[in-house]
LOMI-728541 format. One record per residue: residue in three letters; x, y, z of N, C-alpha, C in turn. Coordinates in pm, whole numbers, padded with zeros to 5 digits, always signed. Each point is the difference from the previous one (the first is absolute). Layout:
BEGIN
ALAXYZXYZXYZ ...
END
This chain:
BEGIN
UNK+00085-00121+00000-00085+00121+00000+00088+00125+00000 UNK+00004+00081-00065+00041+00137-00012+00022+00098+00077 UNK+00064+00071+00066-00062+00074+00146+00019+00110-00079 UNK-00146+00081+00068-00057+00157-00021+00173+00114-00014 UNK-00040+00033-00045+00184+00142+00000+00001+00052+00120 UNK+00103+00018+00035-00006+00103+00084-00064+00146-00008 UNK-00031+00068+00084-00077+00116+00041+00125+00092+00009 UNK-00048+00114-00085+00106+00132+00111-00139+00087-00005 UNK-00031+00099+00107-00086+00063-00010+00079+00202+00040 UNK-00084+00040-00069+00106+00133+00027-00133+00094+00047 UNK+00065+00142+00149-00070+00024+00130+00029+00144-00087 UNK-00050+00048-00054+00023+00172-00004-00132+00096-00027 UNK+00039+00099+00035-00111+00101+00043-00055+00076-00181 UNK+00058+00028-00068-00059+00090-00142+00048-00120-00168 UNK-00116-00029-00005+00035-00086-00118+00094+00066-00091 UNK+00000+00124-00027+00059+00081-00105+00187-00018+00065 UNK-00032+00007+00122+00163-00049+00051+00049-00122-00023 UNK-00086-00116+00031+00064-00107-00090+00028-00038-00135 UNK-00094+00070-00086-00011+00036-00130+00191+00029-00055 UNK+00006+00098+00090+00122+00069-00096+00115-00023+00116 UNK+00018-00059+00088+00181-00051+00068-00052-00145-00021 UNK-00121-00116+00019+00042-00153+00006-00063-00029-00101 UNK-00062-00021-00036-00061-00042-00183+00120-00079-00046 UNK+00078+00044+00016+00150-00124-00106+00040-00072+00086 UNK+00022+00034+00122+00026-00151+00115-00111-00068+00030 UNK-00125+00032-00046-00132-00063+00047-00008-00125-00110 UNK+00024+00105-00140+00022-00116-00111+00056-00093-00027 UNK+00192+00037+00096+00068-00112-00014-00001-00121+00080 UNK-00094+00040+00142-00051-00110+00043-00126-00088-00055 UNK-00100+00064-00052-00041-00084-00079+00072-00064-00100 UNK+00065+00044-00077+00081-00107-00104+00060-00093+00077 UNK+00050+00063+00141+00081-00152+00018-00090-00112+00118 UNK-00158+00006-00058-00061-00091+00059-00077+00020+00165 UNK+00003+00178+00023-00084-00010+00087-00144+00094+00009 UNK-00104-00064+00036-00068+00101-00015-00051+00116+00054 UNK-00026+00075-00058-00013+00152+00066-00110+00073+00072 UNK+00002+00007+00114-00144+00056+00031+00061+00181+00081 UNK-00118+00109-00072+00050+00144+00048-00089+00028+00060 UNK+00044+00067+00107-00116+00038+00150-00001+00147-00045 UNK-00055+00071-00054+00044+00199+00015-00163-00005-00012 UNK-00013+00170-00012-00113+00095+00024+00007-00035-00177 UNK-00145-00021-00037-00022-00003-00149-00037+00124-00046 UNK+00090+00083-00054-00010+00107-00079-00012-00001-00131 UNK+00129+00050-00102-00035-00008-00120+00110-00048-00081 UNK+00035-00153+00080+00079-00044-00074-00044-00190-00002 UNK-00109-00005+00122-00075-00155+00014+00006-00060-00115 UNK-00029+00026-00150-00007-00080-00144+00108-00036+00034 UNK+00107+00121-00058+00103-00042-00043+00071-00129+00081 UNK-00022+00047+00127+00059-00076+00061-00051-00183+00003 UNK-00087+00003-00040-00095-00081+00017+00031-00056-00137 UNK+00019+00050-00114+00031-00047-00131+00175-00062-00003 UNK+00055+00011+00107+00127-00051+00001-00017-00166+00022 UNK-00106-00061+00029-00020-00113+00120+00025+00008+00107 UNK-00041+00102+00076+00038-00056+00129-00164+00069+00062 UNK+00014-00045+00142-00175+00019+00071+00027+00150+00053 UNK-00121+00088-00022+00014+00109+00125-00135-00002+00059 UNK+00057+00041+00143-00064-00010+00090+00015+00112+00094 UNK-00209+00113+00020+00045+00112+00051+00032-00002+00123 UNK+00088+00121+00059+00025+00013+00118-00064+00091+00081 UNK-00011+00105-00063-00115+00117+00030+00092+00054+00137 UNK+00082+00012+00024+00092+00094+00119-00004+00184-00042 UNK-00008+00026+00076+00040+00136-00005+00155+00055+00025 UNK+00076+00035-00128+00125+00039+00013+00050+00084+00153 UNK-00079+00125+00021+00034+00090+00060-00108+00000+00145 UNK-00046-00134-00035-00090+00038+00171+00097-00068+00107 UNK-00022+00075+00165+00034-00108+00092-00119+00009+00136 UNK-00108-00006-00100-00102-00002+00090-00040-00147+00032 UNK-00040-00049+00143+00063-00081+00027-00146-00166+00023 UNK-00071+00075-00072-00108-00070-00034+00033-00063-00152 UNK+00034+00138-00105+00044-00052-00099+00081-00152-00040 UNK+00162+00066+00102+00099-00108-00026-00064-00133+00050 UNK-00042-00032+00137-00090-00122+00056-00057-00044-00147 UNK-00077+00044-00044-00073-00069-00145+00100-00039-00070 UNK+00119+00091-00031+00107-00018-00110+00070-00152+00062 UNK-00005-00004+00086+00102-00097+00053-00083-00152+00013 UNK-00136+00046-00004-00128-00114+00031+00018-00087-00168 UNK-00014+00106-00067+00015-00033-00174+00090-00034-00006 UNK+00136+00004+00027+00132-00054-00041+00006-00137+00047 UNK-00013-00020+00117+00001-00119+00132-00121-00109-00141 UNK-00127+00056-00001-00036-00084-00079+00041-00045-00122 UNK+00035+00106-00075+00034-00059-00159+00119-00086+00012 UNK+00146+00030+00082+00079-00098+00065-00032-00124+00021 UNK-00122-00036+00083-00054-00105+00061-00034-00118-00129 UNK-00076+00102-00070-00057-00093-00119+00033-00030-00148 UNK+00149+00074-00007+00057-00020-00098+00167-00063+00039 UNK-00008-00020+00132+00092-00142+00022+00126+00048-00094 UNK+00052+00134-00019+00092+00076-00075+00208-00133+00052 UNK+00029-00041-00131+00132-00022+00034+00104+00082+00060 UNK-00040+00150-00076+00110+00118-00008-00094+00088+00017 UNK+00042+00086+00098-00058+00146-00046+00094+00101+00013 UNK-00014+00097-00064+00070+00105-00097-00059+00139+00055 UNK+00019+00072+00194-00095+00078+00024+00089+00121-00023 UNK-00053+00109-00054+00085+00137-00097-00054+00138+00091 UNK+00057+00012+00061+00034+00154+00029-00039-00010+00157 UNK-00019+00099+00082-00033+00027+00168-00089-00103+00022 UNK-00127+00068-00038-00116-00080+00028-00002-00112-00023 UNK-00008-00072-00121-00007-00141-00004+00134-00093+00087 UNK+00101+00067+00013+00102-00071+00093-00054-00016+00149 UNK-00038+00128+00047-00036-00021+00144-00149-00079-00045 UNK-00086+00011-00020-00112-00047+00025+00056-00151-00028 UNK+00043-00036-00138+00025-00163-00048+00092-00060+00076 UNK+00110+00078+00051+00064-00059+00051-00058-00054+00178 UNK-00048+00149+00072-00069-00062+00088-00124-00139+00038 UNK-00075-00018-00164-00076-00060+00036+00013-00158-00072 UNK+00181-00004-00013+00045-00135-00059+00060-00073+00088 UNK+00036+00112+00117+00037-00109+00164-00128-00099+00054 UNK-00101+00031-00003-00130-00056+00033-00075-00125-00132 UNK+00101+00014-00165-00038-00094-00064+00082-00113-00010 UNK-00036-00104-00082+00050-00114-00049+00168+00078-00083 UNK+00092-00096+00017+00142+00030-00052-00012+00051-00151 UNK+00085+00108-00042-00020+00060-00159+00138+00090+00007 UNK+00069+00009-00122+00110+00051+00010-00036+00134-00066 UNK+00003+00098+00106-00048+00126+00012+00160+00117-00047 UNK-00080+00060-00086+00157+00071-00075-00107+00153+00039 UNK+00082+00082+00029-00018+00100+00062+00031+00146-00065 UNK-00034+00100-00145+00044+00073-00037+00007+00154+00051 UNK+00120+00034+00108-00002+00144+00022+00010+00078-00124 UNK-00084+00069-00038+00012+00086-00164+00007+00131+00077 UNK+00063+00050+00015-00036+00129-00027+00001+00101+00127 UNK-00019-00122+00081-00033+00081+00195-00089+00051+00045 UNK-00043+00074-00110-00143+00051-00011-00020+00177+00105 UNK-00108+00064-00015+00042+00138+00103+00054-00018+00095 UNK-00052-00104+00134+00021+00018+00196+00123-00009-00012 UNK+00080-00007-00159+00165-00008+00065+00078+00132-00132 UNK-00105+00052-00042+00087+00139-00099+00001+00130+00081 UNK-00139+00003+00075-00080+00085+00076+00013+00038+00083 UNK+00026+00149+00046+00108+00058+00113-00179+00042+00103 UNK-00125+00014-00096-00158+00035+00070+00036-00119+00129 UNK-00107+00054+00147-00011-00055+00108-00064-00144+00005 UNK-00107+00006-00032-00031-00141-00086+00062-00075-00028 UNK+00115+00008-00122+00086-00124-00057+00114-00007+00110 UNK-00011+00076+00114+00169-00010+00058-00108-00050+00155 UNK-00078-00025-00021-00116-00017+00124+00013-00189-00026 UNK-00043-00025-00112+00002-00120-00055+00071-00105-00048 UNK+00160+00103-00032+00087-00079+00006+00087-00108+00086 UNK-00029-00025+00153+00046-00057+00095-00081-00115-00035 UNK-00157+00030-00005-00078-00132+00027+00026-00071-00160 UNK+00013+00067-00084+00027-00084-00150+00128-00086-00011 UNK+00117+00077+00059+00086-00111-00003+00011-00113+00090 UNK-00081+00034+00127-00013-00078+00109-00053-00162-00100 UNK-00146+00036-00038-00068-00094-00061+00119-00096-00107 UNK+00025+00129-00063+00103-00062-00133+00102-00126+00077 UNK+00071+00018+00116+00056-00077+00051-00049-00146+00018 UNK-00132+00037+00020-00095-00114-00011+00024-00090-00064 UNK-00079+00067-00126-00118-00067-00102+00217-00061-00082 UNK+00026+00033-00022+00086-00007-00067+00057-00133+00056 UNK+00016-00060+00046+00108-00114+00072-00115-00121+00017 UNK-00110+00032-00102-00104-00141+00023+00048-00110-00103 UNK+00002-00117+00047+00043-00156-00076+00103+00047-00120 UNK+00063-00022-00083+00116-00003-00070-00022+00108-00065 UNK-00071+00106+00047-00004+00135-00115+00085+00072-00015 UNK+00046+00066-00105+00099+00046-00059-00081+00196-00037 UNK+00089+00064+00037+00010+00163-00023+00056+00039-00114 UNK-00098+00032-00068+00087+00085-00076+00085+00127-00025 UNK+00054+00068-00039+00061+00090-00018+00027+00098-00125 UNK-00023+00113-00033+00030+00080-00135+00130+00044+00017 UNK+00052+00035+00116+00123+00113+00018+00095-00087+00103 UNK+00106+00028+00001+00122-00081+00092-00075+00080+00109 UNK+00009+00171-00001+00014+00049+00132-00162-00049+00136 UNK-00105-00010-00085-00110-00058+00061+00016-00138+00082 UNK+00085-00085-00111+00045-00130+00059+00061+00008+00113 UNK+00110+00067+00003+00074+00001+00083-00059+00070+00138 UNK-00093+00105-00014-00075+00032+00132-00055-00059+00083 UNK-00106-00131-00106-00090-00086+00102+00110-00070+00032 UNK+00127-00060-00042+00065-00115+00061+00070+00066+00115 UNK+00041+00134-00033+00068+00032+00156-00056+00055+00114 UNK-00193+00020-00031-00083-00006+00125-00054-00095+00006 UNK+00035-00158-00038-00004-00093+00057-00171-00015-00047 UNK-00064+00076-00100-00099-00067-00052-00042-00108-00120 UNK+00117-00004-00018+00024-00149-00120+00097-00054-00012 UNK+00020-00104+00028+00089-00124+00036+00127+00019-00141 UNK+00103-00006+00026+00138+00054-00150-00069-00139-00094 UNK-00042-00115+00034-00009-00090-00074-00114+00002-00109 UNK-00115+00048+00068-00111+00035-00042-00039+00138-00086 UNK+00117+00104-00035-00012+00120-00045+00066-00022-00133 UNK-00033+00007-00126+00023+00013-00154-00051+00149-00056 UNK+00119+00004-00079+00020+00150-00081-00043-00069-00134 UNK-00120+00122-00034-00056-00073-00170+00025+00204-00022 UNK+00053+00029-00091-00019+00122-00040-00081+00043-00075 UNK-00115+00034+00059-00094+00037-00108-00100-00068-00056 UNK-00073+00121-00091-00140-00141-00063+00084-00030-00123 UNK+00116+00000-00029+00042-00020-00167-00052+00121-00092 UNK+00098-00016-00096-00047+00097-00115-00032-00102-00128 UNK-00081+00016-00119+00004-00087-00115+00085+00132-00099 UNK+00125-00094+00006+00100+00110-00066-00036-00039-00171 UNK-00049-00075-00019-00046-00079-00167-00110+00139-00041 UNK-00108+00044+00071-00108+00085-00011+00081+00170+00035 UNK+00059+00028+00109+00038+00134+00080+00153-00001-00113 UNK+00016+00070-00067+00106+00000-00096+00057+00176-00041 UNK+00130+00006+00020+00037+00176-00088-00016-00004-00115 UNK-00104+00160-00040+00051+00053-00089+00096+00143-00026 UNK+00022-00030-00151+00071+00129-00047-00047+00120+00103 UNK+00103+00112+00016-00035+00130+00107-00077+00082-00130 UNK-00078+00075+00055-00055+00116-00061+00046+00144-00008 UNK+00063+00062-00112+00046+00080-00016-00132+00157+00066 UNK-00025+00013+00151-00096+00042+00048+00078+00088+00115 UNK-00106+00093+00068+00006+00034+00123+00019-00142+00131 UNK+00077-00028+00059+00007-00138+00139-00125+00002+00038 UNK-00034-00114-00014-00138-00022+00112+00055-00113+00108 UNK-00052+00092+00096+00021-00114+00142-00148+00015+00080 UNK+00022-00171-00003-00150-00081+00042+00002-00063+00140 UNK-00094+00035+00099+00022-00108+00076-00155-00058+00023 UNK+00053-00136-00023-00145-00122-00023-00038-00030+00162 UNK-00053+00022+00060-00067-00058+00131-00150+00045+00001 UNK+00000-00055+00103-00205+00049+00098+00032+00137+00046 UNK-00094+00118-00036+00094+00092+00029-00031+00047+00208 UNK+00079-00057+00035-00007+00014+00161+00124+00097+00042 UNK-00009+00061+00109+00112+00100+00039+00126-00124+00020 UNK+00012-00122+00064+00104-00065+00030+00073-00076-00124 UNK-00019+00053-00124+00035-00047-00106+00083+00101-00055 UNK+00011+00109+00074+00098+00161-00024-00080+00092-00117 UNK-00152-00051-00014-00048+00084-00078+00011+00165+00028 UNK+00001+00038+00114+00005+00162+00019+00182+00009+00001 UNK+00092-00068+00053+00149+00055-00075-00005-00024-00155 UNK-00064-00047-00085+00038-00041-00118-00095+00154-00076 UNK-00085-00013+00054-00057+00177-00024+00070+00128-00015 UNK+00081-00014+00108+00053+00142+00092+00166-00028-00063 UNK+00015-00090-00071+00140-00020-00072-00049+00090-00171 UNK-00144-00064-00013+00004+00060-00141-00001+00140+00037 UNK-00086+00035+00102+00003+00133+00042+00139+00087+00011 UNK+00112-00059+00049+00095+00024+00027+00122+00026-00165 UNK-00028-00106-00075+00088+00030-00116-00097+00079-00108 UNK-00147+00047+00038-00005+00091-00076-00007+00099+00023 UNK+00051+00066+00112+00081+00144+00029+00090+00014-00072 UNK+00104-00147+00013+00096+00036-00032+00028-00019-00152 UNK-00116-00001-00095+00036-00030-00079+00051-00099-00163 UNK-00038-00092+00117+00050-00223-00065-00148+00000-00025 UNK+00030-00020-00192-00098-00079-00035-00013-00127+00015 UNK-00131-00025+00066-00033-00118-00030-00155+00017+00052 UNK-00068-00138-00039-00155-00020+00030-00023-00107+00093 UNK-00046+00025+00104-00034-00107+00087-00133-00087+00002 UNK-00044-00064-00005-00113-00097+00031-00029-00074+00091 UNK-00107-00013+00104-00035-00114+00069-00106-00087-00048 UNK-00007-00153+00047-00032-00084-00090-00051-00057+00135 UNK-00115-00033-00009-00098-00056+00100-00126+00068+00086 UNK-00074-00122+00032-00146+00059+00053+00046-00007+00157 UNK-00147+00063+00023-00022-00004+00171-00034-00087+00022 UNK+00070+00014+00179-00035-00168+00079-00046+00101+00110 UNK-00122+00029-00025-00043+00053+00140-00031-00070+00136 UNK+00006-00145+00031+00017-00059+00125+00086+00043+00045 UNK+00131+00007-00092+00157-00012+00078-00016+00197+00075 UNK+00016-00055+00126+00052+00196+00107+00094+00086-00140 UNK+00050-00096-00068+00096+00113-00025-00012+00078-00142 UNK-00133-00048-00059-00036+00038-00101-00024+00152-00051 UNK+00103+00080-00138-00023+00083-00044-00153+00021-00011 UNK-00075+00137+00066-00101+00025-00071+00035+00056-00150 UNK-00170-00087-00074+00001+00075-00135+00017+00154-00016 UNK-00042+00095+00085-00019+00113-00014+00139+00088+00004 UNK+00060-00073+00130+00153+00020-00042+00104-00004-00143 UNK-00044-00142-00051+00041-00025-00113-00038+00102-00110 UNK-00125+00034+00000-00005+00089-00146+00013+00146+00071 UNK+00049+00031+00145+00042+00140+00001+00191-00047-00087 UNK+00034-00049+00069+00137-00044-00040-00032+00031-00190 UNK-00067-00081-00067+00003+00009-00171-00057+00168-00033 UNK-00060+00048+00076-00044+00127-00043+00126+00131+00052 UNK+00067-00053+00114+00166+00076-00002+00067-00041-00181 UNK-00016-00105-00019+00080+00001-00105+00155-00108-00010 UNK-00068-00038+00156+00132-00110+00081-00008-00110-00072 UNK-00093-00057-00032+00015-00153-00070-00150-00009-00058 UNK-00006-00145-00083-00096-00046-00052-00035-00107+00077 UNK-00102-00017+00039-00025-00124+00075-00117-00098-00105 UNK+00062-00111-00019-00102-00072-00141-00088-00116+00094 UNK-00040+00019+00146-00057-00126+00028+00061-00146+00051 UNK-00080-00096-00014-00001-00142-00057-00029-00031-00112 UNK+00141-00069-00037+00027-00047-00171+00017-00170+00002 UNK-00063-00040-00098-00010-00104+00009+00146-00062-00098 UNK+00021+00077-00094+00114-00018-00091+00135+00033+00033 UNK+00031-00080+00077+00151+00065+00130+00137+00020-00071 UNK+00005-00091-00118+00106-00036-00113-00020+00132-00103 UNK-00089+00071+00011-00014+00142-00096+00080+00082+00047 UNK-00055+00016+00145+00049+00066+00103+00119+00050+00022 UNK+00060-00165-00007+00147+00027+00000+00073+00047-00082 UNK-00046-00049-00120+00052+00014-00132-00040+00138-00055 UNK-00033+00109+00059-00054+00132-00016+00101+00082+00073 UNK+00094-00073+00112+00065+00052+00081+00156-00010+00019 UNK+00019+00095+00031+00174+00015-00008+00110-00001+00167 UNK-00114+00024+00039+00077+00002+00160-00100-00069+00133 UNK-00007-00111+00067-00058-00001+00050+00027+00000+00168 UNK-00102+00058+00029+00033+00047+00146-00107-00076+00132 UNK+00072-00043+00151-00135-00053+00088+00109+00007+00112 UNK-00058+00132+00069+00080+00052+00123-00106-00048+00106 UNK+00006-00157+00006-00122-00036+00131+00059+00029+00132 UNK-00055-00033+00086+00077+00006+00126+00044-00156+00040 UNK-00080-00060-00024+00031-00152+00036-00053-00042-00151 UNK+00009-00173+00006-00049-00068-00141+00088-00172+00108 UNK-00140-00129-00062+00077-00074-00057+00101-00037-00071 UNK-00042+00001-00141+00094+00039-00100-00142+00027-00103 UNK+00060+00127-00057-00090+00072-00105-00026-00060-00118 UNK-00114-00095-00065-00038-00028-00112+00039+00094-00112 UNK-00093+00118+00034+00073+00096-00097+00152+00037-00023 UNK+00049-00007+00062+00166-00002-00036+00092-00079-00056 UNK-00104-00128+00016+00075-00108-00102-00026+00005-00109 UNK-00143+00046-00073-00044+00036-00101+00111+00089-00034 UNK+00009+00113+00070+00068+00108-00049+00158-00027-00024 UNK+00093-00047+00092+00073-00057-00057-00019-00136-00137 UNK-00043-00084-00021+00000-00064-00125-00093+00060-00152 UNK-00011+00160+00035-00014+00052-00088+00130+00096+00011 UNK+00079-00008+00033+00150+00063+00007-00018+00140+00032 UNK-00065+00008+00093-00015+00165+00027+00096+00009+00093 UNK+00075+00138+00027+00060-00026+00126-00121+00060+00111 UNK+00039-00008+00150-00078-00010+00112+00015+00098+00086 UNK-00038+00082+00103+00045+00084+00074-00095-00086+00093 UNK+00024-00014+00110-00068-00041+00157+00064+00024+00117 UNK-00039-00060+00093+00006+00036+00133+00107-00081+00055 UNK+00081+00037+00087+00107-00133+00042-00087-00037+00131 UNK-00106-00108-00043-00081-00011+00127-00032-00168+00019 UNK-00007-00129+00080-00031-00103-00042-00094-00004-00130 UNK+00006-00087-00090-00047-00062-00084+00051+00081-00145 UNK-00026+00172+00001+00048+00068-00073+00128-00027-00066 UNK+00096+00013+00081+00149-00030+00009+00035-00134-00092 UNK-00095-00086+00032+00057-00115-00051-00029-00014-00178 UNK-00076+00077-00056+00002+00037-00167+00124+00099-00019 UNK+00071+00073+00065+00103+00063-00089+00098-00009+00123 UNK+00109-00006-00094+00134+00056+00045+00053+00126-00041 UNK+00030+00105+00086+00035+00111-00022+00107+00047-00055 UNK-00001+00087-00148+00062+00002-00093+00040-00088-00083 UNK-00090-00138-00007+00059-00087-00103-00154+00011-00116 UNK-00135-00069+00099-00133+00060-00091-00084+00068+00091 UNK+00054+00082+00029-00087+00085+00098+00094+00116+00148 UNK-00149+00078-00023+00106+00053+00138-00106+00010+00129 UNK+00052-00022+00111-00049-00043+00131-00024+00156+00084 UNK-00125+00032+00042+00015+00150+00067-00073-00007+00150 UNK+00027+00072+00046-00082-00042+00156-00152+00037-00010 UNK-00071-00055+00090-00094-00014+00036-00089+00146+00035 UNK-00126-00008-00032-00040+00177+00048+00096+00085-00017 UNK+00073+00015-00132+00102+00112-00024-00084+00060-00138 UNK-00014+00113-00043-00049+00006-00127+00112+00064-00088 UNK+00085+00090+00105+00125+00049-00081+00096-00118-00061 UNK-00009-00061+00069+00117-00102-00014-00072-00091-00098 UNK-00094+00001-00019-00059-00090-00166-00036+00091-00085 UNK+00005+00119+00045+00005+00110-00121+00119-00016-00083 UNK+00135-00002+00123+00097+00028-00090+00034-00171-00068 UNK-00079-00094+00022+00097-00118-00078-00111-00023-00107 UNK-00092+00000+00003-00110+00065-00132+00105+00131-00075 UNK-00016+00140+00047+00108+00059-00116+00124-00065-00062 UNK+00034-00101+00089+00166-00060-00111-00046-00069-00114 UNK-00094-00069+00045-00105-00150-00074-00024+00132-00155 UNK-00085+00089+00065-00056+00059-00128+00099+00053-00098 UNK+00100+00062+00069+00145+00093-00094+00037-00121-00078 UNK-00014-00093+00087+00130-00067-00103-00060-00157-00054 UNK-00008+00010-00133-00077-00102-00071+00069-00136+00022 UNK+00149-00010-00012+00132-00062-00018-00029-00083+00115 UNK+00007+00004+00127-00032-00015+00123-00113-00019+00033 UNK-00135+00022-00073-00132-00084-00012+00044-00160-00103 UNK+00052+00016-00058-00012-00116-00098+00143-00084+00061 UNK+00084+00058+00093+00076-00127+00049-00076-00094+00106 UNK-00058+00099+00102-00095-00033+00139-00054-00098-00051 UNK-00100+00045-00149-00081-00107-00036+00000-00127-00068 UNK+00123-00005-00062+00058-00085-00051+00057-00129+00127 UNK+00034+00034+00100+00034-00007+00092-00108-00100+00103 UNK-00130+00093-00018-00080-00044+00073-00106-00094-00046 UNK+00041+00018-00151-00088-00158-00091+00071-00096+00070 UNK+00153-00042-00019+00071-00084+00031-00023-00067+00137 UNK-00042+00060+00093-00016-00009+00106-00124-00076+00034 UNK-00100+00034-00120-00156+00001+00087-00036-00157-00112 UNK+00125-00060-00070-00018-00085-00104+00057-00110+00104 UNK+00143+00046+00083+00070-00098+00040-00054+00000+00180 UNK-00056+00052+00059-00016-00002+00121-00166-00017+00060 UNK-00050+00064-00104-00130+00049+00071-00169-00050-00101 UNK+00078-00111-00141-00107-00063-00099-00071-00068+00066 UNK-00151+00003-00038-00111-00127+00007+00076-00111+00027 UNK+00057-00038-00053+00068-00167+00016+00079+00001+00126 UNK+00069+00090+00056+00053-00011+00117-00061-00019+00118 UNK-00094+00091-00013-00102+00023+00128-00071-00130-00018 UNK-00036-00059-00091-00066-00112-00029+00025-00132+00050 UNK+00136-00023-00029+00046-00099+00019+00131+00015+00175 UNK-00065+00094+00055+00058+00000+00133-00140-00009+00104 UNK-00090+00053-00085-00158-00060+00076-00056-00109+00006 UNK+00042-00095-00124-00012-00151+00006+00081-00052+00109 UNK+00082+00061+00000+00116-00096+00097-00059+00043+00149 UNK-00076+00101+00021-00056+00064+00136-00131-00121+00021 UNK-00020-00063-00095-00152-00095+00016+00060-00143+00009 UNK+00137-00006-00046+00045-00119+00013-00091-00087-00150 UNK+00051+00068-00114-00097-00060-00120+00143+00018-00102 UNK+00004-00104-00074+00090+00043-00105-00040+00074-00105 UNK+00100+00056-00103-00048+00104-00085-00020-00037-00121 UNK-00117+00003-00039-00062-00050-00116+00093+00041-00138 UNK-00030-00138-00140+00067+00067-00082-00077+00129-00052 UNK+00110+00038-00109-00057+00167-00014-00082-00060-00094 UNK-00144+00070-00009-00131+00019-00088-00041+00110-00070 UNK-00040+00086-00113-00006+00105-00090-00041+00059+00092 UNK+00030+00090-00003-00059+00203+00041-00138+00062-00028 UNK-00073-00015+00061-00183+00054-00011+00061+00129-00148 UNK-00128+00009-00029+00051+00129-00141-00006+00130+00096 UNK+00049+00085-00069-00006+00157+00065-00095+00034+00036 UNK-00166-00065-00017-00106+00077+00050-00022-00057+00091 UNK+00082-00116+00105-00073-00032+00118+00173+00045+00100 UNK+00111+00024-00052+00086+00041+00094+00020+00190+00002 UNK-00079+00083-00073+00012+00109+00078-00057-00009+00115 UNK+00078+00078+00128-00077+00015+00175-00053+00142-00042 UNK-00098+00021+00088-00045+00131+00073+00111+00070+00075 UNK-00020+00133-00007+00095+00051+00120-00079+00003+00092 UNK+00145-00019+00114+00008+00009+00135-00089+00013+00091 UNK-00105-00131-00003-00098-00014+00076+00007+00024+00119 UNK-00109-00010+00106+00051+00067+00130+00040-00145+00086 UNK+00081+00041+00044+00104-00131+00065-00097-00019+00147 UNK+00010-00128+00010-00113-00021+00120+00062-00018+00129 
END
């Protein structure tokens, strides 16, 4: 008799987030024989997702509540769908689904529970009373939930890794560095520069902890002085997240004359390929999706020397590194970027190489199989271009 495949089931809060960082590790575990079941909030990506083969199943959580009737339900729904889908693997992605899944997998049947810190999420970017109110009891828990039956932590950034292991909230054995969601460097590709005015883009959700107001007050800053260039921001509102740009802000900012702000774009590969400099002065980051894009379209990078940031460029080879909440100090490494074309096209040249050999789909891929304990399937054709463009920068849960 045949036995049923194994199960991986994956715990995350915004379908549109799994959509565009796991979609290619979701796939390569199905190819290599297991099947897939996705727990998220069904928004507007359930088909698709659903047209891959694999099951979804809603979760209905509220990203941004911690009202405490809410979570009880959230955790009632998890505990059950757990229960009855007898999951081999689960795959829980970001704050919430770690503490909740992880807490409520000490109380289940044995499952090798892989654990994705993405991102950290606000209670740890956030200097507000609230996130610094909340931060004791979050890592408290994290200490927890994290060290249940053979589960494994993940990691985007060395420096994150290295925090929980030296407050003793994840075991050195149990902590793995995956960098990133991958880039598909085959699709995200350079072109020729445009004989144009510089445009510098930065692709995120537009939230204050993403350096949207220094990346403002820089354009503000070099056009006193003068440096052409055109700036753009590239992304919608996440009004759950505290730290969310109001709209009204935004189009006072376009009616100064400071930047263009184009929204949420669904065509992220235009984007890039429209752009000559790209910029994401966050304060914190996992590791930035958009920056891998942006490097394997050979742009060079300006960011933050901040965990996760840091780890897409090296300073002065494809990119240059500026501090944190500084706007002068990314004013002035934006003016070098723009003067000098020579020095855009080494960075970027630079930073294809990089985002081909360090940071491809296939890497991240085949270091996540090995996190499930699954071998790595042979390679199988490439979906066509109309099912691997992502959305931008959904709101991270």
């Amino acid at each position: 008799m045949n036995r049923p495949p194994r199960k991986l089931l994956f715990l995350v809060v915004e379908d549109a987030f799994f959509y565009s960082h796991f979609l290619p590790r979701a796939r390569a575990a199905r190819d290599a024989g297991l099947e897939v079941v996705v727990v998220t909030n069904i928004r507007q990506h359930g088909a698709r997702i659903r047209a891959e083969g694999f099951r979804v199943l809603p979760l209905n959580m509220a990203r941004g509540s911690l009202h405490w009737l809410e979570e009880l339900a959230s955790l009632a729904r998890i505990r059950a769908i757990y229960k009855r889908e007898k999951p081999d693997i689960v795959h829980q992605i970001a704050m919430k689904p770690v503490l909740y899944g992880g807490f409520l997998a000490h109380t289940l049947p044995p499952m090798h529970v892989v654990n994705a810190l993405v991102g950290m999420g606000w209670v740890f970017t956030s200097n507000q009373l609230k996130a610094r109110l909340l931060r004791p009891l979050v890592k408290a828990v994290l200490r927890f939930t994290l060290q249940v039956g053979d589960g494994m932590a993940v990691f985007e950034n060395p420096d994150d890794l290295r925090h929980f292991v030296a407050t003793g909230a994840v075991d050195p054995e149990r902590a793995v560095l995956i960098r990133g969601a991958g880039v598909d460097v085959r699709h995200f590709r350079p072109v020729p520069p445009k004989p144009r005015t510089p445009v510098v883009s930065l692709v995120a959700r537009m939230l204050y902890d993403k350096g949207v107001a220094e990346f403002v007050e820089a354009a503000r800053l070099l056009r006193a002085r003068g440096v052409p260039a055109h700036f753009r921001l590239v992304g919608g509102l996440d009004a759950v997240n505290p730290s969310c740009v109001p709209e009204a802000v935004l189009r006072e900012w376009m009616r100064e004359g400071l930047i263009e702000w184009l929204g949420h774009q669904q065509d992220i590969l235009r984007v890039w390929q429209d752009t000559d400099i790209a910029c994401l002065p966050s304060y914190r980051e996992g590791l930035p999706k958009s920056s891998l894009e942006a490097l394997a379209c050979g742009l060079p990078l300006v960011t933050t020397d901040v965990p996760g940031c840091r780890e897409t460029v090296t300073h002065e080879e494809n990119g240059l590194l500026v501090p944190p909440k500084d706007a002068v100090a990314l004013a002035n490494a934006l003016e070098r970027l723009v003067r000098d074309a020579a020095l855009r096209r080494r960075f970027g040249q630079r930073g294809r190489e990089r985002a081909v050999r360090e940071f491809s789909d296939d890497v991240v891929i085949a270091a996540t199989l090995k996190v499930y304990h699954v071998p790595a399937p042979s390679a199988s054709p490439a979906p066509p271009p109309s099912q691997k463009r992502r959305e931008l920068a959904p709101p991270t849960p």
